[in-house]
C-alpha positions in Angstrom: 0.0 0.0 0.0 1.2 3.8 -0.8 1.3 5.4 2.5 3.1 8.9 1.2 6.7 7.1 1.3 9.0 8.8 -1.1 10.9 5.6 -2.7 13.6 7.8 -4.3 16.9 9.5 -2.6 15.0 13.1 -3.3 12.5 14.9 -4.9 13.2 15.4 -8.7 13.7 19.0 -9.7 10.7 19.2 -12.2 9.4 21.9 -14.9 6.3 22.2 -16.9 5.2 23.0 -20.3 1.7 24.3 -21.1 -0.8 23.3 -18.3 -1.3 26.8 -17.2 -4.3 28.9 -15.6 -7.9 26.6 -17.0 -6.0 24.2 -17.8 -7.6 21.3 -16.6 -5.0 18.5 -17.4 -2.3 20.8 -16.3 -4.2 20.4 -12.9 -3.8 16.5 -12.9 0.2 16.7 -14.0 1.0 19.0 -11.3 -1.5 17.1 -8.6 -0.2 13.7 -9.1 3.4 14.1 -9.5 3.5 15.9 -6.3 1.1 13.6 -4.4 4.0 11.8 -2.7 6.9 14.4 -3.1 8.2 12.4 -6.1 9.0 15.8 -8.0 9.2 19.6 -7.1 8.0 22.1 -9.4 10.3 24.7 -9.7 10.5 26.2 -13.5 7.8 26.3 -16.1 6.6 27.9 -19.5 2.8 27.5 -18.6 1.8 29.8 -21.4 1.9 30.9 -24.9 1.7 34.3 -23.5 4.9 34.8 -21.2 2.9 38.0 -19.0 0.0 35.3 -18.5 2.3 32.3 -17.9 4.6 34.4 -15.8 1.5 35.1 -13.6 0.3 31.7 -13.2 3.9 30.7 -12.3 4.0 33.4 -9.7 0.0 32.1 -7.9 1.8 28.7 -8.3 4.7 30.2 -6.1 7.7 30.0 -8.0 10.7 32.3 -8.1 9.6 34.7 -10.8 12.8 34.1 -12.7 12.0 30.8 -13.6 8.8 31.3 -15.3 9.9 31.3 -18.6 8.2 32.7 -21.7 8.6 29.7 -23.6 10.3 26.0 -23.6 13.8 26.9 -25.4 14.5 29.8 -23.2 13.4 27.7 -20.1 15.5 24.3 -21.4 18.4 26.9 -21.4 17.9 28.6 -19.0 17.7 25.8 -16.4 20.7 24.0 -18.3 22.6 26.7 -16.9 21.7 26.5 -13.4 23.4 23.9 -11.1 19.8 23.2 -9.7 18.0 23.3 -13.3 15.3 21.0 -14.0 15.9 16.9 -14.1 12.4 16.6 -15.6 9.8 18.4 -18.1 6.3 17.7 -18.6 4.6 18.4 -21.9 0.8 19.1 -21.2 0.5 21.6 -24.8 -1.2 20.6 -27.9 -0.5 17.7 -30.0 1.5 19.4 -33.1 4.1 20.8 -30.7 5.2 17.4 -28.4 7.9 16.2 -30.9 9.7 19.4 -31.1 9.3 20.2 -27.6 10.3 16.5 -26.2 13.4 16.4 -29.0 14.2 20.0 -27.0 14.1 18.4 -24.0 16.2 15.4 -24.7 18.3 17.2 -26.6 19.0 19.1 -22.9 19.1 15.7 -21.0 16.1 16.0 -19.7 13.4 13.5 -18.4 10.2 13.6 -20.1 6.2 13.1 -19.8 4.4 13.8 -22.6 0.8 14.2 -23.4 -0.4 11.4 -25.9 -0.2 11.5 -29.0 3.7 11.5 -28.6 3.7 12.9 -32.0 1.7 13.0 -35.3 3.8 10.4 -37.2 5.7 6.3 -36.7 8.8 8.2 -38.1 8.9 11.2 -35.4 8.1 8.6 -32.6 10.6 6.1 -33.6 13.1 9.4 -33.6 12.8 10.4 -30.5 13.2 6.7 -29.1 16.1 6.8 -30.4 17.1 9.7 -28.9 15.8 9.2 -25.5 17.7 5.7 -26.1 21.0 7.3 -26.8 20.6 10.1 -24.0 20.0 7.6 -21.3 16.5 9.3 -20.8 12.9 8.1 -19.6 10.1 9.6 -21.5 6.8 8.8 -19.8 3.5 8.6 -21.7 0.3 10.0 -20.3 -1.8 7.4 -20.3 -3.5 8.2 -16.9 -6.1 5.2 -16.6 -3.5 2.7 -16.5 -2.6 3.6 -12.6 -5.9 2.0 -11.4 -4.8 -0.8 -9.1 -7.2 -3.0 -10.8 -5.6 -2.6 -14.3 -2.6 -4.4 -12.3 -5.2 -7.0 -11.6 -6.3 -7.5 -14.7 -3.4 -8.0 -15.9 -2.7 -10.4 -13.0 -5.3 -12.5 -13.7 -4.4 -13.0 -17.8 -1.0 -13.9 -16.7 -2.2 -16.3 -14.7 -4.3 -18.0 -16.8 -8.0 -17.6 -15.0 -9.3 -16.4 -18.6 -7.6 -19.6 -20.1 -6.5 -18.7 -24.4 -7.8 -15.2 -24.3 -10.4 -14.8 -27.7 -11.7 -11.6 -27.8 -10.9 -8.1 -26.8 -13.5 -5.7 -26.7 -12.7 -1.7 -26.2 -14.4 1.9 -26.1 -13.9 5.2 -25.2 -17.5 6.6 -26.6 -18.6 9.8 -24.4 -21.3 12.6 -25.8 -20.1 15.8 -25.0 -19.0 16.5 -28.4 -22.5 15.3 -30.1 -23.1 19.0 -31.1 -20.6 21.4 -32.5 -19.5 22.9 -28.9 -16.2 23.5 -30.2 -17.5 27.2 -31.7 -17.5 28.2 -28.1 -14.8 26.3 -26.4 -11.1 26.6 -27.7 -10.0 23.5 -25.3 -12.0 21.6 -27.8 -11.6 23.6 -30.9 -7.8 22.8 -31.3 -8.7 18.7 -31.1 -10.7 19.1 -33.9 -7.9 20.5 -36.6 -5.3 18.9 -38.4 -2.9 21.4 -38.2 -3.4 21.0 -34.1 -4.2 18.1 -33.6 -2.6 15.7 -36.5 -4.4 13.6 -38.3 -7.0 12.0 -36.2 -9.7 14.1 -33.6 -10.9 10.5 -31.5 -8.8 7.8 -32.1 -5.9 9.7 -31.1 -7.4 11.8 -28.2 -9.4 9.1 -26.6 -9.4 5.7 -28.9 -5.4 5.0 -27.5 -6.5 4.9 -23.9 -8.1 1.9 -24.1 -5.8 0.5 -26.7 -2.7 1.1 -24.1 -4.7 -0.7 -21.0 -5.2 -3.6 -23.3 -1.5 -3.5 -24.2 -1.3 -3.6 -20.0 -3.5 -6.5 -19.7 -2.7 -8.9 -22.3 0.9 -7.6 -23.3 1.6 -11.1 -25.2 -0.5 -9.9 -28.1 0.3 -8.7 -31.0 -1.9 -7.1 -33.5 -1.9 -8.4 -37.1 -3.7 -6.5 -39.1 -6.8 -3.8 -38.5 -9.4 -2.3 -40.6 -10.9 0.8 -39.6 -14.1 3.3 -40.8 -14.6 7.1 -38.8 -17.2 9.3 -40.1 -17.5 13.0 -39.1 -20.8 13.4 -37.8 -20.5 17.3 -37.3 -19.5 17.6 -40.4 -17.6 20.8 -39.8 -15.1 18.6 -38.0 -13.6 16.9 -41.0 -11.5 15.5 -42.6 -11.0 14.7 -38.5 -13.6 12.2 -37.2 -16.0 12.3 -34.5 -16.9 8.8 -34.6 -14.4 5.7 -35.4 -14.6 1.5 -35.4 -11.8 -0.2 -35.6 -11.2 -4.2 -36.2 -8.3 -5.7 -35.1 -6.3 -9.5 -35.7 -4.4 -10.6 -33.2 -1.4 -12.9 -34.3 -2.8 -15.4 -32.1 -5.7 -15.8 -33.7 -7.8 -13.4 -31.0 -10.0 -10.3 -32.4 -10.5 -7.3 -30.9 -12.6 -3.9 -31.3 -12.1 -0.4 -30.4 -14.9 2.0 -30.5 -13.4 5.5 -30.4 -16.3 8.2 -30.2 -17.2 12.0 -28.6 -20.4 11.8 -30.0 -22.1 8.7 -28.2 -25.2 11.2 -27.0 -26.1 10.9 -23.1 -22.7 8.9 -22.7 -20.9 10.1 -20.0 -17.7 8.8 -20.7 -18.3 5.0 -21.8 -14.6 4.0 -21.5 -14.8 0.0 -21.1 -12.3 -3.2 -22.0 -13.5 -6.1 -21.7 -10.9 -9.0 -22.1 -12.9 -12.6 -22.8 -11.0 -15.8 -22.5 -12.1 -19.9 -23.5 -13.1 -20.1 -19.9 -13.9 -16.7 -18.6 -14.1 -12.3 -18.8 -13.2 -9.8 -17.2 -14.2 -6.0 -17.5 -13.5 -3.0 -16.7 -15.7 0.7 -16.9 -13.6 3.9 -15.7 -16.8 5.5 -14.3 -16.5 2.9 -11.5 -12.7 2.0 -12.0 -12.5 0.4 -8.2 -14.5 -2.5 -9.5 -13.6 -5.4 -11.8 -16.0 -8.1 -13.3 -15.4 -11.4 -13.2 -17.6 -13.7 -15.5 -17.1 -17.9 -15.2 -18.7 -19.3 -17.6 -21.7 -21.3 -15.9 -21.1 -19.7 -12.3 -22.5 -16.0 -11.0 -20.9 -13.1 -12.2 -18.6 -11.4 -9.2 -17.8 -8.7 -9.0 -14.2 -8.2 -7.3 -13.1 -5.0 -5.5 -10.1 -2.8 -5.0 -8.2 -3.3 -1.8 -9.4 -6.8 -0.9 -7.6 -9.8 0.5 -9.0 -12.1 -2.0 -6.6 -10.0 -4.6 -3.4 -10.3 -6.5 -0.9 -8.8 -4.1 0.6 -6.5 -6.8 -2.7 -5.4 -7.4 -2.5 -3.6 -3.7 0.6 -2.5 -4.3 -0.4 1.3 -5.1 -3.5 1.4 -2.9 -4.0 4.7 -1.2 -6.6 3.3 1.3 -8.2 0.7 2.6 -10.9 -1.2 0.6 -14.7 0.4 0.9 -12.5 4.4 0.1 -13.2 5.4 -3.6 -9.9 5.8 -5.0 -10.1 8.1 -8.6 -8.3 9.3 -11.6 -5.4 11.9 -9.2 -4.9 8.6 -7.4 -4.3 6.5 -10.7 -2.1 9.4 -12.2 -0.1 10.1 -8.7 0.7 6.2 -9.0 2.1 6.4 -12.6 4.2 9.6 -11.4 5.5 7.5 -9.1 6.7 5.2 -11.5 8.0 7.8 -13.6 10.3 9.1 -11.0 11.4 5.8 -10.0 12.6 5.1 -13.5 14.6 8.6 -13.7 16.5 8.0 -11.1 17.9 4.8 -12.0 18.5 5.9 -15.0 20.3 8.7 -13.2 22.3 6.4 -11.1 23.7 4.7 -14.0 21.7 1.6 -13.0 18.2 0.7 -15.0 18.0 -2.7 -14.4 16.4 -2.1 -11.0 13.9 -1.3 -12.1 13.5 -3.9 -15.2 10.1 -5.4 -13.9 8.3 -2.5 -13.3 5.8 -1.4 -16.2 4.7 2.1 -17.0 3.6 3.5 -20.3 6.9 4.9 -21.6 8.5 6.0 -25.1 7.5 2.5 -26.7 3.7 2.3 -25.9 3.9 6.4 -27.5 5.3 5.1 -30.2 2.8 2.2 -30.6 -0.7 4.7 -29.9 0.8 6.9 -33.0 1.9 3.6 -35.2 -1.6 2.5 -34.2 -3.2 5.6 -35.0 -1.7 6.4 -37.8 -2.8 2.6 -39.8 -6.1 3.3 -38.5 -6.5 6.8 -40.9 -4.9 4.8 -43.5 -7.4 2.1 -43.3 -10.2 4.3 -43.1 -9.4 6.7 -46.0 -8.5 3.5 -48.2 -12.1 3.0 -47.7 -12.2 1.2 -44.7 -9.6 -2.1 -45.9 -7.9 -4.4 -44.2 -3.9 -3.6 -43.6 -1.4 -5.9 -42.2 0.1 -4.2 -39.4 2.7 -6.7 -37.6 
């Protein structure tokens, strides 16, 4: 159980990018990676505006003189410092996190980047590489994967209580977006164009979350090939998509779906996986993520809860409290910081194999949402054809 522990020899000197005043993921970085002292925030460039992003700094309670008006002059600027930043966050829109994480590399600095990593295979691949050759982590927002009973999940494939898994069945299908709201909300507008926001709205922005937790859960499959349709019900939003299905082979033999959607009307948020084995299931719904269902073919369905004994005991590793407590999304994300830090300083201390068992979405599972994405656009504007993808 997490009990507010630090793991690490100190707090890692940590600066931000973008996530300044409304920003509402911002909010979430900042909250979870100082949930357990893991990082302190002591430099950012939290605005496209320096005045604005100064300010925010300043109500954040930084020394003025590291609020910088922009990432090159704060990568520099802290490079020069013998207490400059370890660590960056990237929480900006999707068409600047390649040249902003290259920067950051390029400065030897940690990363965690917002998904997508970056709008093409090539430019992911590139920066693995250089995170690679620089000895650096680069951490991968995918948030939901810090619920403890993800780690179950997962648990429980490994095991074998699903027996051959068959069929894997995913969604991210909200409504908020089922009416053009974008003509009064910027936060939304910039999803919804290619020059932003690359070459996908929903399969990018929401369709990869549930992609990545199957990656998680059943990490010994392999995708084959996929076929893919999106259509743009507001149909302002194209050539970007509102609305996406997606059919994937697994070299096994499984199959597996992804409904990616902002326009599933009176959906709240509608993110589900549901893994389903020879013998058994198991599903999981992020509106009540300390739950997991458990479905025996021929015996009741049970439904098995966070912080109980009758659990995997790496599944209670990163509890926060005891079983009954609703643990949330700033509790899932705090975990993953944790993580993140952990892997930064071993890579800081020259030794990374301490860490070799411990899973966390890094600079591989970027580059596989954008590979992923970017054969599902293919597929789709082919006409909607099957691609080999392995």
């Amino acid at each position: 159980m997490m009990m507010g522990d630090r793991k690490t020899k100190e707090a890692i000197r940590w600066g931000m990018v973008g996530g300044g005043k409304g920003s509402q993921i911002g909010y979430i970085h900042r909250s979870a990676a100082m949930r357990d002292s893991y990082f302190d925030l002591v430099a950012g460039a939290f605005d496209i505006d320096p005045a604005r992003g100064a300010a925010f700094g300043a109500a954040l309670g930084l020394d003025p003189a590291r609020c910088y008006g922009d990432y090159a002059a704060m990568f520099a600027g802290e490079a020069a410092r013998p207490d400059g930043i370890r660590a960056v966050s990237i929480a900006t829109p999707n068409n600047t996190h390649y040249a902003i994480t290259k920067a950051a590399l390029e400065h030897g600095l940690h990363v965690v980047c917002e998904k997508p990593l970056t709008f093409t295979t090539a430019q992911a691949e590139e920066l693995e590489k250089l995170a690679r050759d620089k000895g650096r982590v680069v951490g991968v927002a995918y948030g939901y994967s810090g619920f403890p009973m993800i780690e179950q999940a997962r648990q429980m494939v490994a095991a074998g209580a699903l027996g051959v898994i068959r069929l894997v069945t995913l969604q991210f299908a909200h409504g908020f977006h089922s009416a053009a709201v974008e003509a009064n909300d910027p936060g939304a507008a910039w999803r919804m164009k290619p020059e932003t926001s690359g070459p996908s709205y929903v399969l990018g922005d929401i369709g990869t979350h549930p992609l990545y937790l199957s990656e998680v859960i059943c990490p010994e499959l392999r995708i084959k090939r996929l076929m893919c349709a999106r259509q743009s019900f507001v149909a302002s939003r194209a050539p970007l998509e509102d609305n996406a299905m997606t059919l994937m082979e697994y070299e096994n033999g499984a199959f597996g779906t992804v409904w990616s959607s902002a326009v599933n009307a009176g959906s709240t948020h509608r993110q589900k996986v549901r893994i389903t084995g020879e013998n058994a299931s198991i599903e999981w719904w992020d509106e009540h993520p300390n739950q997991l269902t458990y479905e025996v073919q021929g015996e009741p369905v049970r439904i098995l809860d966070r912080g109980m004994p009758y659990l995997e005991a790496a599944a209670h590793q990163e509890d926060r409290i005891g079983a009954g407590h609703a643990e949330g999304l700033f509790e899932a994300w705090a975990n993953l910081y944790a993580r993140f830090a952990l892997a930064m300083e071993a890579r800081d201390d020259g030794d990374p194999t301490r860490v070799a068992g411990m899973w966390y979405p890094d600079v591989r599972a970027g580059v596989e949402g954008v590979r992923w994405v970017e054969a599902c656009v293919r597929s789709a504007d082919a006409g909607g054809v099957w691609l080999d993808y392995a």
